[in-house]
N, C-alpha and C positions, 0 to 999 in steps of 0.2 A: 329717437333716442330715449324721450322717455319711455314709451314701450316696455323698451328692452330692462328698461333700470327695475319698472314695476314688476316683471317677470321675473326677475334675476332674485327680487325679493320675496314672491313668493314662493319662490324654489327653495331660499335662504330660509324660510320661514319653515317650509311644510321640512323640509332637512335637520331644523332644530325641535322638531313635534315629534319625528320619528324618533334621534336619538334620544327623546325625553321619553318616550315607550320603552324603547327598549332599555334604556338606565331601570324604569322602575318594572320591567320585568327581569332584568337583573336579580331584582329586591328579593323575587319571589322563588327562584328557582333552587331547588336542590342542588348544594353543589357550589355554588353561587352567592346567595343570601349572606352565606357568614364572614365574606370577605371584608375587607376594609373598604369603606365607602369609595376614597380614593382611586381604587383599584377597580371599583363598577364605574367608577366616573369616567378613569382612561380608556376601559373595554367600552365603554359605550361611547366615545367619543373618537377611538382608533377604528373602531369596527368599519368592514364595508357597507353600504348600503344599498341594496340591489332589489330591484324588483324580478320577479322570477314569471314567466308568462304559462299561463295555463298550457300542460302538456311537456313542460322543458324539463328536461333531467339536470338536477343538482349533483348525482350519485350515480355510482352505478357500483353494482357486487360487484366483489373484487379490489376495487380501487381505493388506494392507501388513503386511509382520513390526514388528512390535512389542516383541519380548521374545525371551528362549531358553530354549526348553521342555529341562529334563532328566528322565528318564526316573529315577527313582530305586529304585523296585522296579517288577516286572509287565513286559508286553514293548507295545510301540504300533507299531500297522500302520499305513503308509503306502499311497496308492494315489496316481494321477496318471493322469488322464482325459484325454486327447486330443480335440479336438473338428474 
């Protein structure tokens, strides 16, 4: 049981490091930046948090934007296929 308690917190932990990136990349972004603090605080604390695995489509052309993906650690390629 404790185990599982120490685990649970490290999840707790590393989940409160993430949203604290992505709050202060908030800070930084066009678009972004000028909003009321408040308002980066809820975005960054409603936001999903997902890991995305090398090779997985987030997007695909065509398909109606929905949301705004931020990148908050790691780098995402982009491609655009001409047909």
């Amino acid at each position: 049981m404790e185990t599982s308690v120490k685990t649970e917190t490290k999840i707790s932990e590393a989940l409160k490091e993430m949203r604290a990136k992505a709050r202060a990349l908030l800070d930084s972004v066009l678009g972004f930046r000028d909003c009321p603090a408040a308002v980066l605080d809820e975005l960054a604390e409603q936001g999903e948090l997902r890991h995305i695995a090398k090779g997985e489509f987030i997007q695909h052309q065509g398909d109606p934007t929905t949301h705004v993906i931020m990148v908050v650690t790691g780098l995402l390629e982009g491609s655009l296929v001409r047909q």
